[in-house]
C-alpha positions in Angstrom: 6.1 -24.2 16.3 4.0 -22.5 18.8 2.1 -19.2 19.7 2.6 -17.2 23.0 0.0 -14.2 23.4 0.5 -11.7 26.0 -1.8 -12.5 29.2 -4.3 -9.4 28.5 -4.7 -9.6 24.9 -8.2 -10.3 24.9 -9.2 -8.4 27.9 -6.8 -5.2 27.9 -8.8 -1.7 27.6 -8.2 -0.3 24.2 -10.1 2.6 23.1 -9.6 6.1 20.8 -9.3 9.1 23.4 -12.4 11.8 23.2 -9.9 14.5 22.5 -8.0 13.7 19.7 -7.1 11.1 17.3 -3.8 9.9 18.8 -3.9 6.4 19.9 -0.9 4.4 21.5 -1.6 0.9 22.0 1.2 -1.6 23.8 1.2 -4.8 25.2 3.5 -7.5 26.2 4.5 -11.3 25.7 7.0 -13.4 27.1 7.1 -16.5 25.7 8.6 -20.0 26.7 10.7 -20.7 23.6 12.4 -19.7 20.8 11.6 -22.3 17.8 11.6 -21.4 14.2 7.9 -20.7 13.3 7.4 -19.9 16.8 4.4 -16.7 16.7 4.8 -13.5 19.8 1.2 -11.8 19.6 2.1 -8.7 22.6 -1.3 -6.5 21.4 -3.9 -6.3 18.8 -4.6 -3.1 16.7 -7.7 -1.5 17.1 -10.2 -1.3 14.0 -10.2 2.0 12.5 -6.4 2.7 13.6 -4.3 3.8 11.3 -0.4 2.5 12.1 2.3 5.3 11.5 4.4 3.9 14.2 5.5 0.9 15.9 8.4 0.0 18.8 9.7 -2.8 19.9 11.4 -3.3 23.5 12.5 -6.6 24.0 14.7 -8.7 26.8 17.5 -10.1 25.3 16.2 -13.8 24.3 19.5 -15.5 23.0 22.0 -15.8 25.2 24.4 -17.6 23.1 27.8 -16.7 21.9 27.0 -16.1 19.1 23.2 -15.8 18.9 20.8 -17.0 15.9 17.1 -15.8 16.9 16.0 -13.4 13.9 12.3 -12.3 13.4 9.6 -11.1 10.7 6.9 -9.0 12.3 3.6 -8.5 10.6 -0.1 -9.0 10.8 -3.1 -11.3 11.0 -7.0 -11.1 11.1 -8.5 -11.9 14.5 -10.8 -13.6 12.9 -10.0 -15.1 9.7 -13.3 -14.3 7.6 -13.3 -10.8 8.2 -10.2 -10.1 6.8 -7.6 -8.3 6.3 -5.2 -11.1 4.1 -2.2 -12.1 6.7 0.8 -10.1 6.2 3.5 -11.7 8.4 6.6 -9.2 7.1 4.8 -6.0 6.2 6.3 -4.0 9.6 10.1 -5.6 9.3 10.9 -8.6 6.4 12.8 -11.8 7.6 15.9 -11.4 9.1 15.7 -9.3 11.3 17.8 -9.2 14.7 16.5 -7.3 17.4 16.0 -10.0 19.7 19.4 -10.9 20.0 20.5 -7.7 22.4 17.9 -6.7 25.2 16.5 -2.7 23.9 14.1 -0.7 21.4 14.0 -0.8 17.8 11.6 1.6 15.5 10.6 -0.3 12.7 10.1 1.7 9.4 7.1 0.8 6.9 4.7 2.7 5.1 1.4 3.3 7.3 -1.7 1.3 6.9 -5.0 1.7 7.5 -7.0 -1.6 9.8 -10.6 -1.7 9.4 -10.6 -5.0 11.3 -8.8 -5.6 14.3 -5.6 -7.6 13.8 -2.9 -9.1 16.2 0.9 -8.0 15.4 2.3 -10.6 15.1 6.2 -11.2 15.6 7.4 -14.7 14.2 10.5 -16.0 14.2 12.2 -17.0 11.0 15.8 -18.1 12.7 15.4 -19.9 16.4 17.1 -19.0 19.3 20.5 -20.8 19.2 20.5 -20.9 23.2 16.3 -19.2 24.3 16.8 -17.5 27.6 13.2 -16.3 28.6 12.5 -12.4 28.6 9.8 -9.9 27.6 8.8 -8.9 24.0 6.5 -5.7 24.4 4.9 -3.8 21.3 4.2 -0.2 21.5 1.9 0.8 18.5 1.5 4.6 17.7 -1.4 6.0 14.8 -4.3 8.1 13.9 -7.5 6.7 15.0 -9.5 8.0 12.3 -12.5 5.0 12.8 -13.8 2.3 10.4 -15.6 3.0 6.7 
């Protein structure tokens, strides 16, 4: 098992616009396998952001026959002690398998508020049967409505 974060996930620019509450946050991974457990963190949320949206666009990353990868996608605290709880299936439970074909899924969950930045997180809970490397980019789409 092994994480792969995208290059600027630390250092990427991500701020609330002065005119407006809409913020769109993205970011990109491409990892160098395809293991059960294996973790894809492409962005972090912004504190104060409230989700209502999120894509993914992804290369295809089995190129078997008849291909096994299949992923949760979720949350986790940057930093541990400040919380939120881990939530590794709240955007899409186990299962699912939009990393099989190369394109853009919408994933529907109720929206949720982060007070504390968090990384998505997309893990995989079914490996690749044959990885073939490719992009996994995260386009996240809220309110930014601030922290309490």
């Amino acid at each position: 098992m092994a994480t792969f974060n995208a290059i600027d996930l630390s250092t990427k620019n991500r701020h609330m616009g002065g005119y407006g509450n809409t913020v769109v946050v993205y970011g990109s991974v491409t990892p160098a396998a395809g293991t059960l457990g294996d973790i894809y963190r492409p962005v972090i949320i912004p504190a104060g952001m409230d989700v209502t949206d999120i894509d993914i666009v992804n290369d295809k990353l089995d190129s078997n026959a008849a291909p096994t990868v299949a992923v949760k996608i979720g949350f986790a605290p940057i930093n541990t002690v400040d919380g939120p709880a881990a939530d590794d299936a709240y955007f899409s439970a186990p299962g699912n398998g939009l990393l099989k074909t190369a394109g853009r899924a919408s994933l529907a969950f109720q929206p949720i508020k982060f007070e504390k930045p968090v990384f998505l997180t997309v893990t995989l809970s079914s490996g690749a049967a044959t990885f073939s490397p490719g992009k996994v980019t995260a386009i996240v789409k809220g309110d930014g409505i601030g922290v309490k």
